[in-house]
C-alpha positions in Angstrom: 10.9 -2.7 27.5 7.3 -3.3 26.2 5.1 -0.2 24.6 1.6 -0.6 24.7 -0.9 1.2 22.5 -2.3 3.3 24.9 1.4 4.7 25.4 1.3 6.4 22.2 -1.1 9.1 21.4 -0.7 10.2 18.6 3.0 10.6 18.2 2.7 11.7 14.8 1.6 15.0 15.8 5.0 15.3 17.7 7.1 14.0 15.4 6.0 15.9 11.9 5.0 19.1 13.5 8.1 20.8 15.0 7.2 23.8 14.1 3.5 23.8 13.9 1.6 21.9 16.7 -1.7 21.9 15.1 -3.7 19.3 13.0 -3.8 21.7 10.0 -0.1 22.8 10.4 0.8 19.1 10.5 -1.3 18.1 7.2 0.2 21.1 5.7 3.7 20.1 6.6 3.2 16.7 5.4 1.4 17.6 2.1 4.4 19.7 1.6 7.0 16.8 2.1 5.1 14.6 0.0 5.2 16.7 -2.8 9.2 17.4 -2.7 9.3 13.4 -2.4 7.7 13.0 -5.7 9.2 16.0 -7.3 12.4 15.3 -5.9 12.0 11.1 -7.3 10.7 11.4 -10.7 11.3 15.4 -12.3 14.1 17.0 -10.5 16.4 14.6 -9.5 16.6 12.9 -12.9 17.1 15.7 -14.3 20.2 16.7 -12.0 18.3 19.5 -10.4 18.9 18.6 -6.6 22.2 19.0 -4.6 22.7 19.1 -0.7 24.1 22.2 0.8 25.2 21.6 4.3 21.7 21.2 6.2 19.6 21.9 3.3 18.2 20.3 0.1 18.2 22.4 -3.0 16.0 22.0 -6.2 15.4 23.9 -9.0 12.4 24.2 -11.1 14.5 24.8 -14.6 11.4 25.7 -16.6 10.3 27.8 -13.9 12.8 29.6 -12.7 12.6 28.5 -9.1 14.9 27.5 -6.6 13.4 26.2 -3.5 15.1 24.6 -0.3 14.0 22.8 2.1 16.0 22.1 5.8 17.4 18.5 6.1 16.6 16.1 9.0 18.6 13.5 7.5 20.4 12.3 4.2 19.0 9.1 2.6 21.6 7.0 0.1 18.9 6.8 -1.8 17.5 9.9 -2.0 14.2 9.5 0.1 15.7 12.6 2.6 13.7 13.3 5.6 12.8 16.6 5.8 11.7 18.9 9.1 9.6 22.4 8.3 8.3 24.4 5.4 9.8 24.5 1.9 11.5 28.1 1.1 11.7 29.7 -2.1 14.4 32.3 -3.3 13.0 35.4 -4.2 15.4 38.6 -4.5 18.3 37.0 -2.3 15.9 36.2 0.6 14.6 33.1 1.2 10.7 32.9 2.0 8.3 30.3 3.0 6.2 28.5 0.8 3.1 27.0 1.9 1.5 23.7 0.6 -0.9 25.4 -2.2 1.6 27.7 -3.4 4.0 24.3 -3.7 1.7 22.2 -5.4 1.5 25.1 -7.9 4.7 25.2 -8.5 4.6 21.9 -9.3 1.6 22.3 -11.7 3.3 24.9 -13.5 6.6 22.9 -13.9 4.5 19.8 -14.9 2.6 21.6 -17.6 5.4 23.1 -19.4 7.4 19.6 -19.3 4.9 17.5 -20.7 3.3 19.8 -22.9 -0.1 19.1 -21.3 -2.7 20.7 -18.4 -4.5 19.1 -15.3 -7.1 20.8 -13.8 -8.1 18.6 -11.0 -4.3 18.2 -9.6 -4.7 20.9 -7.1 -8.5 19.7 -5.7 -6.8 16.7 -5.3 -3.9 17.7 -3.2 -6.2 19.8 -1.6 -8.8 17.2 -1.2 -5.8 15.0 0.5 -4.8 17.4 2.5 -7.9 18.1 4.2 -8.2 14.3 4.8 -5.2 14.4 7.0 -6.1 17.3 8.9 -9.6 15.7 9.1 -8.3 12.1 10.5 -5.9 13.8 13.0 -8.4 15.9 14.6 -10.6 12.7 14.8 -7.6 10.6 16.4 -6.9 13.2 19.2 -9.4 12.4 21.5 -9.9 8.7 20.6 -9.6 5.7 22.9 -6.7 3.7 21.5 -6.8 0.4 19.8 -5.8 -2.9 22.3 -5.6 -5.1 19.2 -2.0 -4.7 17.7 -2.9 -5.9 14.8 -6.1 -3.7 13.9 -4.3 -0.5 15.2 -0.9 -1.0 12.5 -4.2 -1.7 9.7 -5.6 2.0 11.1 -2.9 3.5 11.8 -1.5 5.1 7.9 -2.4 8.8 8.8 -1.0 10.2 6.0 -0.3 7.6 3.7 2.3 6.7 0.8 5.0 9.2 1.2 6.2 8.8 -2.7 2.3 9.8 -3.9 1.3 13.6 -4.4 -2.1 12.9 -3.4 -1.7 10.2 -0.7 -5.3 10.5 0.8 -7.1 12.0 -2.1 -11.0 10.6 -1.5 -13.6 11.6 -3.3 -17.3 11.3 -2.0 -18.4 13.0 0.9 -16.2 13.3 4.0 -18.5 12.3 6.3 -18.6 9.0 5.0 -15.0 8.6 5.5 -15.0 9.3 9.1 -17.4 6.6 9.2 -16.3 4.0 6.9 -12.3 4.7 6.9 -9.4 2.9 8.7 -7.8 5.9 10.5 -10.6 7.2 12.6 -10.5 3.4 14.0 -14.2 2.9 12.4 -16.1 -0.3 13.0 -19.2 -1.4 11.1 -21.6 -4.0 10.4 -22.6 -5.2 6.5 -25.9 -4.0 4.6 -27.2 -7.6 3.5 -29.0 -8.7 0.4 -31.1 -11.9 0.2 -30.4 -12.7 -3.8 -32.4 -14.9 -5.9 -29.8 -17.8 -6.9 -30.7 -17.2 -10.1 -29.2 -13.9 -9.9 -26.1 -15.0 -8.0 -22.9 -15.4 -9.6 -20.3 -17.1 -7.8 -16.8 -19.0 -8.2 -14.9 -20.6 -5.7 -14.8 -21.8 -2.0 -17.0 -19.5 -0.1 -17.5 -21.5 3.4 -16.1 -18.4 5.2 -18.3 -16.1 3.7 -21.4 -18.3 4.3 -19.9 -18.8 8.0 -19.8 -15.2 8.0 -22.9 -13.9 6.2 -25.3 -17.0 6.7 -28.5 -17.8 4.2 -32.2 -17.5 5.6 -33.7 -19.3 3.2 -33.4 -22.0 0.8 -34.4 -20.1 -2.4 -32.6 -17.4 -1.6 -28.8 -16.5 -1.3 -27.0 -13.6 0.9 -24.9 -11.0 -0.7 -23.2 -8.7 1.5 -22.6 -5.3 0.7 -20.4 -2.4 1.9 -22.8 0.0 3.3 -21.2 2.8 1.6 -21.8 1.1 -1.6 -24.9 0.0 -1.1 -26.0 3.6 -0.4 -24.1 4.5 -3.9 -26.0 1.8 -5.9 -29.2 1.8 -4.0 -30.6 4.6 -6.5 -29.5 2.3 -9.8 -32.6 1.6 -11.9 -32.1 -2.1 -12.7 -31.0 -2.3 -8.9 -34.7 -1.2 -7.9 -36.3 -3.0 -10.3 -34.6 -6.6 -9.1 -36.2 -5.1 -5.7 -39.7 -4.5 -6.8 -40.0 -7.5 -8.1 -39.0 -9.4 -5.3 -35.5 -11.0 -6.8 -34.0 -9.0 -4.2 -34.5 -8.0 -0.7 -32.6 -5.9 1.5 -32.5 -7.4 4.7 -30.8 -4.2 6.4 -27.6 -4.1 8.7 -26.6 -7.3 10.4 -23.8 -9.8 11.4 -20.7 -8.8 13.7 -19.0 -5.4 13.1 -16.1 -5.5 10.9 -13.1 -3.1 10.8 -12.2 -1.4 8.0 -8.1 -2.4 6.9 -5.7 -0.1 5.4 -6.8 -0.8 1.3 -10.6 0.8 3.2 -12.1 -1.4 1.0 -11.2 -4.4 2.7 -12.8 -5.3 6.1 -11.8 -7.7 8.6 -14.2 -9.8 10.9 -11.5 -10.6 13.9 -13.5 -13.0 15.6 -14.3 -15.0 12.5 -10.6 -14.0 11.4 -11.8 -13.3 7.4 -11.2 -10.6 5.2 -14.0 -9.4 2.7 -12.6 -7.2 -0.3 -15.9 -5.2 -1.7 -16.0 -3.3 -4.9 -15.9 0.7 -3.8 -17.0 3.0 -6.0 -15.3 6.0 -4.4 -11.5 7.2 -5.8 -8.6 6.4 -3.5 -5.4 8.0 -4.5 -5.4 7.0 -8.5 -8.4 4.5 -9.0 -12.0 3.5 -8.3 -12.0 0.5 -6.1 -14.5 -1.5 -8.4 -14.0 -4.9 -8.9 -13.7 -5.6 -12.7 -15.2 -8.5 -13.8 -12.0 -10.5 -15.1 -10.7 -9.4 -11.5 -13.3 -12.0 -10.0 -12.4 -14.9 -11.8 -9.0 -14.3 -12.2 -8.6 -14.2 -8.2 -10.2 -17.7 -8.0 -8.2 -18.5 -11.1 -4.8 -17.2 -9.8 -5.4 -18.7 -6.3 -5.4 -22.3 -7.7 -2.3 -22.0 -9.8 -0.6 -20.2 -7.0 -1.5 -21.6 -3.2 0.6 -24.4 -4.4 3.7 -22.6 -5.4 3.8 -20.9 -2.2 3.3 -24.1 -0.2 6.6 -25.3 -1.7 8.2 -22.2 -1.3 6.9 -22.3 2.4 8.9 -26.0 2.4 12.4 -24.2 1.4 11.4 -20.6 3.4 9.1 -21.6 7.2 7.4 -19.2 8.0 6.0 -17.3 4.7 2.4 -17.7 3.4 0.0 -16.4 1.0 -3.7 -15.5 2.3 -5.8 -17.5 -0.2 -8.8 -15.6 -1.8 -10.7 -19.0 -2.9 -13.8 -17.2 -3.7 -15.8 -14.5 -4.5 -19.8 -13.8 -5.3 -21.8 -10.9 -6.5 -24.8 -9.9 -8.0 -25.3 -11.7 -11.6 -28.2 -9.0 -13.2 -27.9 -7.4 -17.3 -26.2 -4.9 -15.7 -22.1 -4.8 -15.4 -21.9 -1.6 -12.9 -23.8 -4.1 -10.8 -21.9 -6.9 -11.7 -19.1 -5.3 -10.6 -19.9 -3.1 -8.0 -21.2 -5.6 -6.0 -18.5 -8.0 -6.2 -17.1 -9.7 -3.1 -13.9 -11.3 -2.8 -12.8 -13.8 0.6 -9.9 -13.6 1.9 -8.8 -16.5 4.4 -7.2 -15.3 7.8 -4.6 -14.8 9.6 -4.2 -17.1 12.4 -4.0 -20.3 10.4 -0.6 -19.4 9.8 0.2 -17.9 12.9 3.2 -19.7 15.0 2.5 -20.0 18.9 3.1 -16.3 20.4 3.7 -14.3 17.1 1.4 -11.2 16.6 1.0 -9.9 13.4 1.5 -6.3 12.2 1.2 -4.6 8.7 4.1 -3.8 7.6 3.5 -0.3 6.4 2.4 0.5 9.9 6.3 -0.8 11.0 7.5 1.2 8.2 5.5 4.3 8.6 8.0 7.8 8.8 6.2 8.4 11.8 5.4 6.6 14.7 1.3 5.7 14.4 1.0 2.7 16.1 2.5 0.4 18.3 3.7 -1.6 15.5 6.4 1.1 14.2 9.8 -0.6 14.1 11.1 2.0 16.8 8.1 0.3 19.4 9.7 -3.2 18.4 12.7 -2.8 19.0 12.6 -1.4 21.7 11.0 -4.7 22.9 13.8 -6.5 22.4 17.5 -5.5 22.5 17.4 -3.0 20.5 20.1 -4.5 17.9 19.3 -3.1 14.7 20.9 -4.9 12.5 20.4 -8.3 13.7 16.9 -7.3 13.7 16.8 -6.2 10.2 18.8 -9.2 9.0 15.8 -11.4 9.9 13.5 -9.4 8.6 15.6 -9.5 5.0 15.8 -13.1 5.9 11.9 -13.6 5.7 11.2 -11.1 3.2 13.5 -11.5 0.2 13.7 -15.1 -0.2 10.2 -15.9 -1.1 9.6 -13.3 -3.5 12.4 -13.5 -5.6 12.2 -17.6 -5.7 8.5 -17.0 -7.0 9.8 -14.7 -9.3 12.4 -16.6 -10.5 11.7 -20.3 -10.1 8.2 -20.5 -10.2 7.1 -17.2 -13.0 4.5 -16.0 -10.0 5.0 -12.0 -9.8 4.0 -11.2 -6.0 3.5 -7.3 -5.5 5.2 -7.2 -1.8 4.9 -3.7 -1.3 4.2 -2.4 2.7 0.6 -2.4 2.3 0.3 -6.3 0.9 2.8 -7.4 3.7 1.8 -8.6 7.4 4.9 -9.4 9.1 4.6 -11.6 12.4 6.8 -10.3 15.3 8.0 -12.8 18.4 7.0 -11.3 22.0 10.4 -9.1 21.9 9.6 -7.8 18.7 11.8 -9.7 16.5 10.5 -10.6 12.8 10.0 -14.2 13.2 7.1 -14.7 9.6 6.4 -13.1 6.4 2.5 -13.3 5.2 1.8 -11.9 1.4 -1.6 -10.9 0.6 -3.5 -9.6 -2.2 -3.7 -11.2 -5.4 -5.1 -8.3 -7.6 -1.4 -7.6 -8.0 0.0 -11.0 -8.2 0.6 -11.7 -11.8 2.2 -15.0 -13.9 5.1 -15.0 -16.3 3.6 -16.3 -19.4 6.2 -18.1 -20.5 5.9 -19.9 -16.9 2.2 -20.4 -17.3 1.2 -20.8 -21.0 -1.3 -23.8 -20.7 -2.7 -22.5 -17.5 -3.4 -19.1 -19.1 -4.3 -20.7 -22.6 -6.8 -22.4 -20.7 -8.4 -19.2 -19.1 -11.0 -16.9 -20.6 -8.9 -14.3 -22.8 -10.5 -11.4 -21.0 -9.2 -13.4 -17.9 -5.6 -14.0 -18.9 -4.7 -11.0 -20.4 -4.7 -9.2 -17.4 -3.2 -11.6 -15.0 0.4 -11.7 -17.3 3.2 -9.9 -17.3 6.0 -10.4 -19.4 9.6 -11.1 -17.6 10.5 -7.2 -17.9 7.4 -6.0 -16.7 7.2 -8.3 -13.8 10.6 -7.9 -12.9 10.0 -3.6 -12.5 7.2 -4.7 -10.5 9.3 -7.0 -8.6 12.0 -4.9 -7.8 10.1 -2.2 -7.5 7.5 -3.0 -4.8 10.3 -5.3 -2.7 13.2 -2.9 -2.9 12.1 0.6 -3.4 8.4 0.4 -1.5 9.3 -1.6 1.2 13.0 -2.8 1.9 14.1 1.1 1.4 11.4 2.7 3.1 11.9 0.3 6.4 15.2 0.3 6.0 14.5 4.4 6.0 12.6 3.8 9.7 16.0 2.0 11.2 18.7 4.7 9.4 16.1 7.6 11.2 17.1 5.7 14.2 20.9 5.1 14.3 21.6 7.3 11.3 25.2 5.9 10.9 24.4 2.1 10.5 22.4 3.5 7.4 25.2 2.2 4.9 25.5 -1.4 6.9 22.0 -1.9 6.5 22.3 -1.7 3.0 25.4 -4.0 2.6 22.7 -6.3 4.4 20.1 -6.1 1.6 22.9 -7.2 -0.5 24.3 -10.3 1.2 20.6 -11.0 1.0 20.5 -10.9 -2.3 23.5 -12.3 -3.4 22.6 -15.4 -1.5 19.6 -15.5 -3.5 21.5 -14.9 -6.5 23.4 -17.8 -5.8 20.9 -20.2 -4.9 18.9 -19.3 -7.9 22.5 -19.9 -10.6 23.0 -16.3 -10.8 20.1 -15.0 -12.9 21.3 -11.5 -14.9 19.0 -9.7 -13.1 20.1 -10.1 -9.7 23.9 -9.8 -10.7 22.7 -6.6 -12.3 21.3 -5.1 -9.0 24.1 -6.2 -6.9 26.5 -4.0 -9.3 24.1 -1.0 -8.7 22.1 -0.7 -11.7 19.3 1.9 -11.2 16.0 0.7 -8.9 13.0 1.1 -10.9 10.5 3.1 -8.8 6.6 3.7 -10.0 5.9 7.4 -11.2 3.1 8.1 -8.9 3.5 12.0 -9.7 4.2 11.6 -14.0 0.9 8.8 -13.0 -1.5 11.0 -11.5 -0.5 14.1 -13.7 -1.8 11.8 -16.5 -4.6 10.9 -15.0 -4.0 7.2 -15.8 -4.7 3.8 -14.0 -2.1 2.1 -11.9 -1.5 -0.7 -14.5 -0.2 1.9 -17.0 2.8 2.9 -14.4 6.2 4.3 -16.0 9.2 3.6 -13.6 12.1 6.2 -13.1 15.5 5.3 -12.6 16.5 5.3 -8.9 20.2 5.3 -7.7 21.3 2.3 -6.2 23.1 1.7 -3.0 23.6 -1.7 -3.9 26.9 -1.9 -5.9 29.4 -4.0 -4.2 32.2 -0.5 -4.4 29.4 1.6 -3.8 31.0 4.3 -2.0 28.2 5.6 0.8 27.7 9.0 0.2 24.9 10.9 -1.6 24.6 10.5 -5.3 23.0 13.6 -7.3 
């Protein structure tokens, strides 16, 4: 059985709104989920404030005072439930509803008297987020669906990280976004600056940009620029002055459209098969998308250690890859919000790596709780013969190998988490390759990587190390808890009973890798069921710090080789 796009709709809308057919009562439902995820994940259920009673999940608020339930759609071993409807609160022995806003203020409240500190701009932003999704699913009813599979699983995350209270949060204006975002399927072309060269900085292989964004004159260079950003820096003083004096010129809009990808930031030119990743100055979920300047370097500087660590770990594992970002350019004036906020970063393509009749898809779009795309893991399978766990044993089988020998071999942190992952899928919708992107998250072990990194600009090498414990939270925490749990998730929605033999999977998979590595104590740890580290996107965003300054919470484990498949609280 083959689906094609244009099959789908929207099957979101059907899926997450049972009880409310609308855009708004779907983004409220949503919103609401989300919430409970991250409530549930990093405050309530460490504090052994959760328990399931019969088809309901029941939390308290201890410093609160509430007690809110929600109805079950299925149990998760590792807690990440699916839920169906509103949340309820107890009030005098009856249960009532509780809307999103008056959820996200409970959560407020609870948040403020455990840490001992106030937020004022948590509710705008779950508001703000909110209102995006409503927003994007009003814009996707009507629209003509996307042919290209691949483009359509990069557009297709309506609502976003399900573990992050504000998955959609946006600031600037929302017209912009329905221009410039992924999930109203936008397509546009690049603003272009013709840059003195002596006002060019630049590092790096840039043939595919030049291909891409060609000069028009010898004495001059070509920048491009996200239009959105260029309309945010065009007002900057030393930006005008550059202009009125000639150094600059802004040629206007030109050059083939390019689609937006699921980071927003980064656009892809499919004809050209390239990926340019543009400094933003616009919040998305917890940061400003603006290139810092060690980030430009260090992606040049981090693609020449690491392109050849992954071409011999492509030797041992066919079929894995890492898209190389061998160059980037910008705008070189006195000026660092400049600097930076022009910045442009390649990325090679695709379909260099591509096997003969394998289509790539994102793997967040396979993942996704909800059905968005033809991508989803349900539309795959349904491809082929619908044998789930032979499916998801290749999957593991691509997947897990190549991360944890980087890790472990090779001192190369990959961040392999659903959005950094493009999984290639056979005609019957089998995983047959495993492409990595991304290396603002790729990191090295320092004790891996000393002369490399002692030989880098400290402002350069500081930020690309981690130390072994460090890397290893990120490790474990973007490949097991971000993506192997929340596909996994996808196939136990589907054949809830196989839930507890796809995890014994993910551990044959990593005991193998155990042993082929000599046992390292971290692996041995995770296959007796330590706790998963999983990021603190709520405890994150309460603080209102960056994503490098992340605190993990402990995660019960389904991985312990007597673990006994039932629901810990």
């Amino acid at each position: 059985m083959t689906t094609s796009t244009a099959d789908l709709g929207d099957a979101a809308a059907a899926a997450a709104s049972r009880t409310a057919g609308s855009s708004a009562g779907t983004a409220d439902l949503v919103t609401s989920h989300t919430l409970l995820n991250c409530l549930i994940r990093e405050v309530s259920a460490p504090e052994h404030q959760v328990t399931v009673d019969q088809d309901h999940l029941l939390l308290r608020l201890p410093r609160r005072g509430v007690l809110l339930r929600i109805r079950l759609r299925r149990v998760s071993l590792i807690g990440a439930h699916r839920f169906q409807g509103p949340a309820e609160r107890l009030e005098g022995g009856d249960w009532v509803t509780v809307g999103w806003q008056e959820l996200a203020g409970h959560v407020q409240d609870e948040l403020e008297q455990r840490t001992g500190t106030a937020n004022g701009e948590f509710a705008d932003q779950v508001r703000d987020s909110r209102d995006t999704i409503r927003t994007t699913l009003e814009q996707r009813a009507g629209a003509e669906p996307q042919r290209d599979l691949y483009v359509a699983s990069e557009q297709s995350l309506v609502f976003g990280h399900r573990f992050h209270p504000t998955p959609k949060a946006r600031t600037g204006d929302p017209a912009d976004w329905l221009v410039h975002g992924p999930e109203t399927g936008a397509r546009f072309r690049l603003r272009h600056l013709a840059v003195r060269r002596d006002l060019v900085r630049e590092e790096g292989d840039l043939k595919e940009l030049d291909a891409l964004c060609p000069g028009a004159d010898a004495a001059f260079v070509t920048l491009p620029v996200h239009p959105w950003q260029f309309r945010l820096l065009s007002g900057h003083p030393r930006l005008r002055a550059a202009m009125d004096a000639g150094e600059v010129v802004d040629t206007g809009p030109s050059g083939p459209e390019l689609v937006p990808t699921a980071s927003v930031r980064t656009l892809y030119e499919p004809e050209a098969d390239t990926f340019l990743k543009f400094s933003l100055n616009v919040r998305l979920t917890n940061c400003v998308r603006r290139h810092a300047r060690y980030e430009l370097s260090g992606a040049v500087a981090l693609n020449r250690v690491v392109q050849p660590v992954m071409a011999r770990i492509a030797d041992r594992f066919p079929g894995c890859a890492l898209l190389a970002e061998p160059g980037y350019r910008t705008l070189a004036v006195d000026d660092v919000a400049l600097l930076e906020g022009f910045g442009v970063v390649v990325r090679s393509g695709l379909r260099p790596h591509l096997r003969p009749g394998v289509t790539p898809v994102l793997a967040a779009a396979v993942a996704d709780e909800y059905p968005n795309s033809a991508a989803h893991a349900s539309y795959l399978l349904a491809r082929g013969d619908g044998d789930i766990l032979a499916w998801w044993d290749a999957y593991l089988r691509l997947l897990i190998p190549p991360v944890l020998a980087a890790y472990f071999e090779h001192g190369v942190v990959l961040e392999p988490h659903l959005q950094n992952v493009v999984i290639g899928v056979a005609a019957d919708g089998s995983p047959a390759q495993i492409l990595f992107r991304d290396l603002e998250g790729t990191k090295l072990l320092a004790r891996h990587h000393h002369r490399v990194l002692a030989a880098l600009p400290e402002d350069v090498a500081g930020p690309l190390t981690y130390d072994a414990e460090r890397g290893w939270n990120r490790v474990a925490y973007c490949l097991l808890v971000n993506h192997v749990a929340e596909l996994l998730g996808v196939l136990a929605d589907l054949e809830p009973a196989r839930e507890p033999a796809l995890w014994g999977l993910v551990h044959d998979r990593l005991d193998a890798c155990a042993r082929a590595a000599g046992e390292p104590p971290r692996l041995r740890a995770l296959l007796s069921g330590v706790p998963l580290p999983a990021k603190a996107n709520l405890l994150l965003r309460w603080a209102r710090r960056a994503d490098r300054h992340a605190d993990y919470v402990p995660l019960p484990s389904p991985l312990g080789r007597n673990f006994p498949h039932e629901v810990t609280l």
